[in-house]
C-alpha positions in Angstrom: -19.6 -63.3 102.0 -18.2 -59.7 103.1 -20.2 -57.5 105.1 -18.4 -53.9 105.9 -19.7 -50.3 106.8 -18.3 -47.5 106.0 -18.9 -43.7 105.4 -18.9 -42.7 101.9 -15.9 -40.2 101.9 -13.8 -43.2 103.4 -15.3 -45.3 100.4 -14.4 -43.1 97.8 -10.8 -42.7 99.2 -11.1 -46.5 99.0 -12.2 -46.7 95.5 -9.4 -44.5 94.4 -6.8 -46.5 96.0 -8.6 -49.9 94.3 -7.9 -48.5 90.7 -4.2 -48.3 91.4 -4.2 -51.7 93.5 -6.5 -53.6 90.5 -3.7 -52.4 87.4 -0.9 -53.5 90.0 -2.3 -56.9 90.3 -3.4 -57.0 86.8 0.0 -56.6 85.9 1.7 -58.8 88.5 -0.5 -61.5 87.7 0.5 -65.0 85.4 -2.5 -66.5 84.4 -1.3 -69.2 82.2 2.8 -70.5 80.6 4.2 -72.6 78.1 6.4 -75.0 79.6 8.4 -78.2 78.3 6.2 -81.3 79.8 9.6 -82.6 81.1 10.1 -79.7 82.9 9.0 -80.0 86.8 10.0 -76.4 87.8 9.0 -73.0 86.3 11.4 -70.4 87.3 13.5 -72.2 89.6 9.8 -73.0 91.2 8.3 -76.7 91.3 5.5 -76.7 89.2 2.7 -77.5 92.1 3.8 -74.2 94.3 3.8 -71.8 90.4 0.4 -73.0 89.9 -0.4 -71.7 93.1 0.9 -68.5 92.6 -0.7 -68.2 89.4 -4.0 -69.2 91.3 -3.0 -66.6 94.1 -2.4 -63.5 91.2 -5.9 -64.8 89.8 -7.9 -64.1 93.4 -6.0 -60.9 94.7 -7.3 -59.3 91.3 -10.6 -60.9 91.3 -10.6 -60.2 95.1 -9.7 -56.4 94.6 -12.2 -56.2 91.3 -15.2 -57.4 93.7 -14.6 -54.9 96.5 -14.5 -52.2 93.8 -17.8 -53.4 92.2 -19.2 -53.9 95.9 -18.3 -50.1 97.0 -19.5 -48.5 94.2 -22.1 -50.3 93.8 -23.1 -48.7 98.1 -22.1 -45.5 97.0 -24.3 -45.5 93.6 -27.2 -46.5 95.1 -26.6 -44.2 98.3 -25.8 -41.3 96.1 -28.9 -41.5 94.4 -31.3 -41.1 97.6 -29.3 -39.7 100.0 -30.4 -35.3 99.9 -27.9 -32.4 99.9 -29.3 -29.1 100.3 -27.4 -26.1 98.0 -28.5 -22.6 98.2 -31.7 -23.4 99.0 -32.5 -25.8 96.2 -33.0 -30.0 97.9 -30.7 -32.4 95.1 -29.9 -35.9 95.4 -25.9 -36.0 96.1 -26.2 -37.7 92.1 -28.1 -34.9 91.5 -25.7 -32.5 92.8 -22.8 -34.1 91.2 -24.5 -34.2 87.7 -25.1 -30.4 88.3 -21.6 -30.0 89.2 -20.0 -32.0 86.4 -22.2 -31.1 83.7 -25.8 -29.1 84.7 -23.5 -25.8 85.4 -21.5 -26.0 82.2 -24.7 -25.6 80.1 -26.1 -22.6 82.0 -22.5 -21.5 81.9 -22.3 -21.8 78.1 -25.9 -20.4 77.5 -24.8 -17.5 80.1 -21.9 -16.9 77.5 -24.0 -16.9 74.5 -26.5 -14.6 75.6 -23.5 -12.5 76.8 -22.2 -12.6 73.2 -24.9 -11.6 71.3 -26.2 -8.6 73.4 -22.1 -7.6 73.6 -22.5 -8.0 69.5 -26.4 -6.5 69.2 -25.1 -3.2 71.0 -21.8 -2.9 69.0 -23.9 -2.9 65.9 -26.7 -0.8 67.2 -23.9 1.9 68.6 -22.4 1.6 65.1 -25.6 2.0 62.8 -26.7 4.7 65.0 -24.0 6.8 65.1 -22.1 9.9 63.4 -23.2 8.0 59.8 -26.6 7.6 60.2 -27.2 11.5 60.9 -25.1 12.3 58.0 -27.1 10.1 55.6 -30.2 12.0 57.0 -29.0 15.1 56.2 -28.2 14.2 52.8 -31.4 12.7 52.5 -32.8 15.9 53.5 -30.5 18.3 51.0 -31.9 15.4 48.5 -35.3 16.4 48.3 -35.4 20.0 49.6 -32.0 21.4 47.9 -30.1 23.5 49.9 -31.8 26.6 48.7 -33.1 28.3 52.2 -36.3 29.9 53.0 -38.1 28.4 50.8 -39.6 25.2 52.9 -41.0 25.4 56.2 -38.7 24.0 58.8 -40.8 22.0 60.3 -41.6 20.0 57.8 -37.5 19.6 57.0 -37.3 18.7 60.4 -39.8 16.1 60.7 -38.8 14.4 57.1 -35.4 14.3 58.8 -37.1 13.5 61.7 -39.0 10.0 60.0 -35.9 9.0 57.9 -34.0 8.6 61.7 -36.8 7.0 62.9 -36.7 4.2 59.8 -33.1 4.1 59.4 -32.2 3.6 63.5 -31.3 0.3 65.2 -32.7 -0.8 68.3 -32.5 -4.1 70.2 -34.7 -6.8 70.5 -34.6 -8.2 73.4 -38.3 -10.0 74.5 -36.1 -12.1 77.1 -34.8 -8.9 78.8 -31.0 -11.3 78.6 -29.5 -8.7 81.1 -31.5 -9.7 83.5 -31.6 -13.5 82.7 -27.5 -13.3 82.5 -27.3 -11.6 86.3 -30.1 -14.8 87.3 -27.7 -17.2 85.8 -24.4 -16.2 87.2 -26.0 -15.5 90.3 -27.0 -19.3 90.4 -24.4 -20.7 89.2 -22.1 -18.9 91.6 -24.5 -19.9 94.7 -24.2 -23.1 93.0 -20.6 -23.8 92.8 -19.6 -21.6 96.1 -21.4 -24.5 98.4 -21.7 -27.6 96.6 -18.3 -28.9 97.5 -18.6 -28.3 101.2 -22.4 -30.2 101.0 -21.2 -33.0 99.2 -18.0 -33.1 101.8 -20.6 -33.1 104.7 -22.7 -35.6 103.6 -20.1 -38.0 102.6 -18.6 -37.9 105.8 -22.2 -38.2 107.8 -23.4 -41.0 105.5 -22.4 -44.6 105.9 -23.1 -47.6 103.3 -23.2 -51.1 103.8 -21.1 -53.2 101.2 -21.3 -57.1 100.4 -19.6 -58.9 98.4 
């Protein structure tokens, strides 16, 4: 059996040069040939010393597979207890790479949405409430009084007017106050992103795994 320590930033440097070392071997590798029974050389190679190359192509794969497995296996399980701290807020490094990868793309896209419809909400509300609706209430107005002057009292044209706005107008309903949960998202998610990197860098160079294999 293998026993190594090593930091986790010089494991996953390791891991990455594994992938490209496994599909080398993978593809280097003869694992079983026909061959004419009569024939005691494959290749210009007596059959004895092919069979151990084929044998030697079989274990520097397998070899290469089980250090992978063994490494990442060390980093998994260290990733998931090992703490990072990130603008305040204590995450496993798992944690913190889940929130990186994926956690930050959903507030992200519920940051957007809620930055769509209040963008949309306003549009309409500046639309409905503008140069048309006052028109409509003075026609409303000319509608039931006439146009004929002196004859109603003002005030009360004024306040029909007055009621019809008040019915007709638009407002926003907003019970979240989304402003203000848009400005808590961003800011998070910038806090976020602006030191995770440099946390998960740290810690991978402080933190050292055993592997065995």
């Amino acid at each position: 059996m293998t026993t190594e320590t090593m930091t986790v930033h010089k494991a996953l440097a390791e891991l990455k040069l594994l992938d490209i070392r496994i599909e080398k071997a993978i593809a280097e590798g003869v694992y079983c040939v026909a061959n004419k029974h009569s024939n005691d050389k494959i290749g210009g190679v007596p059959l004895d010393d092919y069979i151990k190359i084929m044998q030697g192509g079989y274990d520097k794969a397998t070899d290469f597979i089980n250090r992978q497995t063994a490494i990442k296996r060390a980093v998994t399980l260290s990733n998931a207890v090992t703490k990072v701290e990130i603008s305040g807020v204590e995450y496993t490094r798992a944690e913190a790479i889940w929130m990186k990868n994926h956690g930050m793309e959903f507030c992200k896209t519920l940051m957007n949405a809620m930055r769509r419809q209040y963008d949309k909400a306003q549009m309409q509300i500046n639309l409905e409430n503008g140069k048309d609706l006052e028109q409509r209430a003075e026609q409303y107005v000319t509608a039931i009084y006439g146009q004929k002057e002196g004859k109603t009292n003002t005030a009360d044209i004024e306040k029909v007017k007055a009621d019809f706005l008040k019915s007709n107008q638009y407002e926003l309903v907003d019970p979240l106050h989304v402003l203000d949960k848009i400005e808590d998202l961003e800011k998070k998610i910038n806090d976020f992103m602006a030191e995770v990197d440099s946390s998960l860098s740290v810690s991978n160079a402080l933190t050292e795994i055993t592997i065995e294999y």
